[in-house]
C-alpha positions as CSV (number, residue, x, y, z in Angstrom):
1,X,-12.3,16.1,39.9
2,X,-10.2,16.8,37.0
3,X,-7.7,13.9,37.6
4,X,-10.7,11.6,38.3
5,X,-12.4,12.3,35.0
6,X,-9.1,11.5,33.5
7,X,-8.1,8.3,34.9
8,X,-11.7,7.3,34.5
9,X,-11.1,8.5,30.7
10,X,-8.3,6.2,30.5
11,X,-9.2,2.5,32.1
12,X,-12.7,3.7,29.4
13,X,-10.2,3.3,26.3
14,X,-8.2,0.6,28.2
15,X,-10.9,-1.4,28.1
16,X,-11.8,-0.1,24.5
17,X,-8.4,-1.7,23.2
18,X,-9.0,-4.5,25.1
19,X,-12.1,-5.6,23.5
20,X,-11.3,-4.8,20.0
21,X,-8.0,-6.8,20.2
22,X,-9.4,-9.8,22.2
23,X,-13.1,-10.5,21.8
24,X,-13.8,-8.6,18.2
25,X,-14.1,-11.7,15.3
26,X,-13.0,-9.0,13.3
27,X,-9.3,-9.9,11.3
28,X,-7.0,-6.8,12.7
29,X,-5.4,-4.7,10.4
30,X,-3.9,-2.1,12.6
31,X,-2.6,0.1,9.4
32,X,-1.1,3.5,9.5
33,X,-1.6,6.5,6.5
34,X,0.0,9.9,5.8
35,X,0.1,12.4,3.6
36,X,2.0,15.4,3.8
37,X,2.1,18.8,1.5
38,X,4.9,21.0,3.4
39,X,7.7,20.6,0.2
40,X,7.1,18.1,-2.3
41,X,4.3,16.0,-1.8
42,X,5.0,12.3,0.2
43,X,2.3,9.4,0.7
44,X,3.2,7.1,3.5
45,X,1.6,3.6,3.9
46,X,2.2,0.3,7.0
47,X,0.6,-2.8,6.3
48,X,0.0,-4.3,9.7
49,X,-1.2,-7.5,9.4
50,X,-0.9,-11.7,9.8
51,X,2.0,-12.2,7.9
52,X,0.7,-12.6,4.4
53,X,2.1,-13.1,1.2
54,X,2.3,-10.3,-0.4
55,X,2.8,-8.9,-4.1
56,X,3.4,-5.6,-6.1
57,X,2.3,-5.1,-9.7
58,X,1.7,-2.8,-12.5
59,X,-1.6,-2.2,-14.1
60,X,-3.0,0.0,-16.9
61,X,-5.9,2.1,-15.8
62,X,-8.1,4.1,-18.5
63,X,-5.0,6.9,-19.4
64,X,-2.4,6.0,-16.6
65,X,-0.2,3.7,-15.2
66,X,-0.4,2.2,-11.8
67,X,1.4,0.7,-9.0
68,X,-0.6,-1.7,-6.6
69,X,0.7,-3.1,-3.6
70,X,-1.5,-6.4,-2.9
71,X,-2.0,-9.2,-0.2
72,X,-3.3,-12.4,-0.5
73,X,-5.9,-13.5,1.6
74,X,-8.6,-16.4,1.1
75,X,-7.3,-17.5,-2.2
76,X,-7.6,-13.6,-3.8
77,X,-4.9,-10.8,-4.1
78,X,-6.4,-8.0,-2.5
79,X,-5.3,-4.5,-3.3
80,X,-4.8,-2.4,-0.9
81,X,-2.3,0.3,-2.1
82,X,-2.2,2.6,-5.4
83,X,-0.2,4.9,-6.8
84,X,-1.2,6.3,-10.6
85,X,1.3,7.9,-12.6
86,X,-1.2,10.9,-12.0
87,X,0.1,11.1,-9.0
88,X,-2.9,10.3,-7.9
89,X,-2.9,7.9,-4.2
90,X,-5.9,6.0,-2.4
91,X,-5.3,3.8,1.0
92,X,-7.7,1.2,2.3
93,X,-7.9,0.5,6.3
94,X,-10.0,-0.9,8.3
95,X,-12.0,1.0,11.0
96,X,-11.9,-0.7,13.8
97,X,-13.5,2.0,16.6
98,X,-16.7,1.9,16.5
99,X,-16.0,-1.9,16.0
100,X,-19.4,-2.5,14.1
101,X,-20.9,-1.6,10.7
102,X,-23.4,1.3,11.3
103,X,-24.2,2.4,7.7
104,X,-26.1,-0.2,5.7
105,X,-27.5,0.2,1.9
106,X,-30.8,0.9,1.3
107,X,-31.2,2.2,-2.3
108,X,-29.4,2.4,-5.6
109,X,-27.3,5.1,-5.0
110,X,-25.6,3.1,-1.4
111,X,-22.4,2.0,-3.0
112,X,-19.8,0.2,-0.3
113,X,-17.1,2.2,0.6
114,X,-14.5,-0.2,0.3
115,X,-15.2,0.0,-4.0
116,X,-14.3,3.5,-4.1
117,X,-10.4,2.2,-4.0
118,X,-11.0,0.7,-7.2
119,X,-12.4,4.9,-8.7
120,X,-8.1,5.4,-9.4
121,X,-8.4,2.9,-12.5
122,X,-10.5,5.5,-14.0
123,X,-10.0,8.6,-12.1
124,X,-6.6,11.3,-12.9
125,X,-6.8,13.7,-9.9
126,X,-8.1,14.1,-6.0
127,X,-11.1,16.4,-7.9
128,X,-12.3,13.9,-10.4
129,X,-12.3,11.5,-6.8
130,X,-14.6,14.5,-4.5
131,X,-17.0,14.7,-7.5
132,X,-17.7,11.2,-7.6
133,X,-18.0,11.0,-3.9
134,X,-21.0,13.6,-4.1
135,X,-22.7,11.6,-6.4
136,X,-23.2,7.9,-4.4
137,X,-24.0,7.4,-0.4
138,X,-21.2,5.6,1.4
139,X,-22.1,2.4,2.8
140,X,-19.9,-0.2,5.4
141,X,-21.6,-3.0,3.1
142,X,-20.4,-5.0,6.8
143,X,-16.7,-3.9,6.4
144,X,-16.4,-0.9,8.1
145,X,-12.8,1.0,7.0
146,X,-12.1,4.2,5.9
147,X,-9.9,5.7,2.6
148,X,-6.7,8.2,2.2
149,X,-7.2,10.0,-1.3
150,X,-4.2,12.0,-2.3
151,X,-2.8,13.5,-5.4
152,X,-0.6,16.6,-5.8
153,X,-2.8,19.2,-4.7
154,X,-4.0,17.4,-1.4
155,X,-5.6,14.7,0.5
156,X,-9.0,14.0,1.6
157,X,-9.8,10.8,4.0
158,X,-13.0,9.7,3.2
159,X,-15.4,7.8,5.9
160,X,-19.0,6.8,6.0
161,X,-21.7,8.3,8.6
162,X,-25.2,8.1,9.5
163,X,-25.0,11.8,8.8
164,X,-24.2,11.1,4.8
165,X,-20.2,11.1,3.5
166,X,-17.5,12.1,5.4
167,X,-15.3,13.9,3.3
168,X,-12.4,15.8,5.5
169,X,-9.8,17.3,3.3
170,X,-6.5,18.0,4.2
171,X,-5.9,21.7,4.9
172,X,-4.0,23.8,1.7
173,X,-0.1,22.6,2.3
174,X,-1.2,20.7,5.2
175,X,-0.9,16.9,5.8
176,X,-3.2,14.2,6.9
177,X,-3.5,10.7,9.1
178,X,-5.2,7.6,8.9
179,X,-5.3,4.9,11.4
180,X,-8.0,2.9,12.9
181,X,-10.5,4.8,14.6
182,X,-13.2,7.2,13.1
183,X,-12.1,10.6,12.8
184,X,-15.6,11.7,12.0
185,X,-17.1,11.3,15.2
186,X,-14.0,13.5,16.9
187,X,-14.0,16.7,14.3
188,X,-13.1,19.7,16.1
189,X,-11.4,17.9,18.7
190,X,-7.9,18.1,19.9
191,X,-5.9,14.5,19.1
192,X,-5.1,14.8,22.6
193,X,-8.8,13.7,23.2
194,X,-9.0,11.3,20.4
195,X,-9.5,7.6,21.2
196,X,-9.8,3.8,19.4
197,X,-7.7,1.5,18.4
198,X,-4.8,3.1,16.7
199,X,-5.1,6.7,18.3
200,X,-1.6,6.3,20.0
201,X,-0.3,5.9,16.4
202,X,-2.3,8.6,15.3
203,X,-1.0,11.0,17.9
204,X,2.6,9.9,17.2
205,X,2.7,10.2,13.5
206,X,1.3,14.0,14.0
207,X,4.2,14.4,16.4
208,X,6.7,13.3,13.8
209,X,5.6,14.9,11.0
210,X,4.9,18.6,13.0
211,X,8.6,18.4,14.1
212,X,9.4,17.5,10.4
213,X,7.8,19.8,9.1
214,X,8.8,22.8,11.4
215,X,12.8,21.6,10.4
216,X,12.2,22.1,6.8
217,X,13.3,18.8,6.1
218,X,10.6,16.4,4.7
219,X,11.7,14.2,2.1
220,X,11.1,10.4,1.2
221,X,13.5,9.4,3.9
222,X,11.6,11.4,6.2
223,X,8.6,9.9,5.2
224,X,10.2,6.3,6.1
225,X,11.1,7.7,9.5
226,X,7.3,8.6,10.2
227,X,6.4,4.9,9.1
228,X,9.4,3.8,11.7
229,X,7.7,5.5,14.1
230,X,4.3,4.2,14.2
231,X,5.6,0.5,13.1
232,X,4.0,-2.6,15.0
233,X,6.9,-5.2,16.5
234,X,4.9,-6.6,18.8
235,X,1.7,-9.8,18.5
236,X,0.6,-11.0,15.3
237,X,-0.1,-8.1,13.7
238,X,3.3,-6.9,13.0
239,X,4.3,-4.0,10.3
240,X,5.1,-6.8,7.3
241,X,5.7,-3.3,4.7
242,X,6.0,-0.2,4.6
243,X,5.8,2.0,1.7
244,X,6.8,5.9,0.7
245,X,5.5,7.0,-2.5
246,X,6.4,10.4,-4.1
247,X,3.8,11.4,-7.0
248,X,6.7,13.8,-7.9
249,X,9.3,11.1,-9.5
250,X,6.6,8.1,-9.4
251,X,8.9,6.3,-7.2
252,X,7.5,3.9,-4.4
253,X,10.4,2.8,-1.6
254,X,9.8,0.0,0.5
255,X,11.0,-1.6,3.3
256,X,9.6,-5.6,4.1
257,X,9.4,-6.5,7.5
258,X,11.0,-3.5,9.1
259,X,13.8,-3.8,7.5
260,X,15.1,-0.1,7.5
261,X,18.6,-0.9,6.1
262,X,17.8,-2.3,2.9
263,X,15.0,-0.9,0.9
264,X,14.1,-0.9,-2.5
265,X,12.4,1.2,-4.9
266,X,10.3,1.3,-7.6
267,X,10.1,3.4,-10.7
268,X,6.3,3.8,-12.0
269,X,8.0,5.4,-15.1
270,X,10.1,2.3,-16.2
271,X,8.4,-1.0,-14.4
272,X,11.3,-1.2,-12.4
273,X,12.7,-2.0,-9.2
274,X,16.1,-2.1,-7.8
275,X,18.1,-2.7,-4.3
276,X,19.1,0.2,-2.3
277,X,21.7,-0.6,-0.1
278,X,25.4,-0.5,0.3
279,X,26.8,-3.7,-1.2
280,X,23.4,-4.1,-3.9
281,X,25.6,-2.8,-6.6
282,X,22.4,-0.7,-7.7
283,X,20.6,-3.4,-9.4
284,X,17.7,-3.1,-11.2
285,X,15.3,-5.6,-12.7
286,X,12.6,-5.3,-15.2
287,X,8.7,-6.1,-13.6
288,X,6.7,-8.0,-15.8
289,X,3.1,-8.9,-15.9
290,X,3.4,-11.0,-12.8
291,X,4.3,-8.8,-11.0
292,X,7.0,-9.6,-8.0
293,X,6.2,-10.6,-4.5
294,X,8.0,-10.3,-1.1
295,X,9.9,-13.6,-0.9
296,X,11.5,-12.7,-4.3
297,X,12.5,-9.2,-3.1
298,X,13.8,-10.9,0.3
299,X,16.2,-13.6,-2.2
300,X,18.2,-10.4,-2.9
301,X,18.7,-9.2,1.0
302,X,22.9,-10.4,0.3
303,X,25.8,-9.0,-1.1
304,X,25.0,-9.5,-4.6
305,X,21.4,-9.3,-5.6
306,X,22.2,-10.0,-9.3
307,X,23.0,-14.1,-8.3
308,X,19.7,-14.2,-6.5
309,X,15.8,-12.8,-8.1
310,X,16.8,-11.6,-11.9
311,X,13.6,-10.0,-12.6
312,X,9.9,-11.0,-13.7
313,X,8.8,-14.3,-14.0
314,X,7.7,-13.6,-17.5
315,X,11.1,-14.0,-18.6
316,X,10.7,-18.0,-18.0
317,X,8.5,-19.0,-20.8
318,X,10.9,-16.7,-23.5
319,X,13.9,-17.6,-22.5
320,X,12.5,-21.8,-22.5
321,X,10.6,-21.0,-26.0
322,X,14.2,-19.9,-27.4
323,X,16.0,-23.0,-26.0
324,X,13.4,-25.2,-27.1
325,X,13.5,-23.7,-30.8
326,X,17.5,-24.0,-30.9
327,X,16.8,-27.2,-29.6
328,X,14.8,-28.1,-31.8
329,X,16.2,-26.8,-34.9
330,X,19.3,-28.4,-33.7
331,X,18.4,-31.8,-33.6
332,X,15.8,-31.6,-36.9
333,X,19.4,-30.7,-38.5
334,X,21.4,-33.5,-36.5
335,X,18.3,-35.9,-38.3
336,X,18.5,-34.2,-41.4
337,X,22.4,-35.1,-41.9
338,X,22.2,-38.1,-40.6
339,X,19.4,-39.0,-43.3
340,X,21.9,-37.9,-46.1
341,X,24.6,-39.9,-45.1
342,X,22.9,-42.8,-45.0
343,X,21.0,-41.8,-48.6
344,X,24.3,-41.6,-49.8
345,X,25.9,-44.7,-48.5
346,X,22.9,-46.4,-50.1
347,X,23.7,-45.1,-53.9
């Protein structure tokens, strides 16, 4: 009986999968989130998507700095990653089991899940983020995903029910995972019994990061080993980045297209991002307002990133003003002589 419940169990989420990949209208995003708390804190972040263009700036929130990883979809850059120099994380994802939007606003106080991403241009820790979560009701506003929150102290992932606000935190020194599926409607469960699209990711990022943990040796390249792990390769929704951030050195390391052999890494701290691997010659360039995107990053992927991208955009319009003035100063002089000559030939 036991065996038929359980092969029954199995063509049920077969058939799950099935639908959500192949009939849904829904745009998959089949995105993978951790946070872990066993030594120093680590965030850990796959954008699985269409291949997109994608983009990472530096903004100014009210009394911090932060790092936003963005895509560009329908004529908008949409952020979808932040890191504040708080320390202070939120990741977006889509929910994509149950498939359909099951919360809709009905007063003042509804506000749209997806929004609260935007609460770390104004929020400093996990606290101020829990505080403002007991103040609104959490709506799908016809998006149904689901949020990461994370600073130094912990995580929460953050969901909206029928029931009101689903606010699990992570346990003390703990760690948590995001993927697709609601993890509200399976609280108290094992992950064993867990199901929707994403739950084999789910179940092998807790794998990874258990035997992590239990070696003592978590660190950011551990937390790019997780990301490995649960990566997409397969179909249009491939991994296209994957990002470790540690709130401890306000770094961010990526890798673009699962490409685990050369990474770079940003500095919070200094706007800055340079090449990691062997060969780079540990170049760093200077972000400007613009930001950088992918295809830049990718120009450096040789021997020499200094002949290739050489930093912000911004630069441009300087460095063409200060030619153009020497330019210009040059040939006002060129006139100017050329005027004296020939008011001197004249006398």
């Amino acid at each position: 009986m036991e065996r038929a419940m359980s092969l029954k169990t199995k063509i049920s989420r077969v058939i799950i999968i099935f639908f959500l990949l192949f009939l849904s209208p829904v745009r998959v995003f089949p995105c993978s989130a951790f946070a872990d708390f066993s030594k120093d804190p680590i965030y850990g972040f796959n954008f699985d998507s269409m291949d997109f263009d994608l983009r990472f700036m530096f903004y100014k929130g009210r009394g911090s700095d932060i790092f936003a990883f963005e895509f560009f979809q329908d004529n908008n850059w949409v952020r979808m990653t932040h890191m504040t120099s708080d320390g202070l994380f939120t990741s977006g994802g889509l929910l994509l089991f149950p498939s359909r939007a099951v919360v809709s606003g009905s007063s003042e106080n509804d506000l749209a899940l997806w929004k609260t991403t935007y609460w770390v241009y104004d929020s400093s820790t996990l606290d101020d983020i829990v505080t403002r979560l007991s103040g609104v009701r959490l709506v799908d506003d016809g998006i149904r995903c689901h949020n990461m929150f994370a600073d130094p102290s912990g995580a929460v992932t953050v969901e909206a029910t029928v029931d009101g606000n689903y606010v699990k935190h992570a346990p003390r020194g703990g760690y948590a995972v995001l993927t697709n599926f609601a993890l509200a409607q399976f609280e108290g469960k094992d992950m064993e019994n867990m199901y929707g699209l994403g739950d084999n990711r789910y179940r092998t990022a807790v794998r990874e990061i258990e035997a992590l943990r239990n070696s003592g040796s978590m660190s950011v390249d551990e937390g790019m080993k997780i990301l490995r792990a649960v990566k997409q390769d397969a179909g249009d929704w491939k991994t296209r980045c994957s990002l470790v951030l540690n709130p401890m050195d306000l770094t961010i390391r990526i890798a673009l297209q699962r490409n685990w052999e050369k990474t770079y890494t940003f500095s919070l701290k200094d706007r800055t991002v340079k090449a990691d691997w062997e060969g780079a010659g540990g170049h760093t360039a200077k972000i400007g307002k613009k930001g950088v995107t992918a295809a830049e990053l990718a120009s450096w992927q040789n021997d020499d990133p200094a002949d290739d991208w050489k930093g912000s955009s911004d630069t441009l319009p300087i460095v063409a003003g200060i030619l153009f003035t020497f330019a210009a100063a040059g040939g006002i002089s060129l006139i100017t002589i050329r005027r004296l000559r020939k008011s001197k030939g004249n006398l």
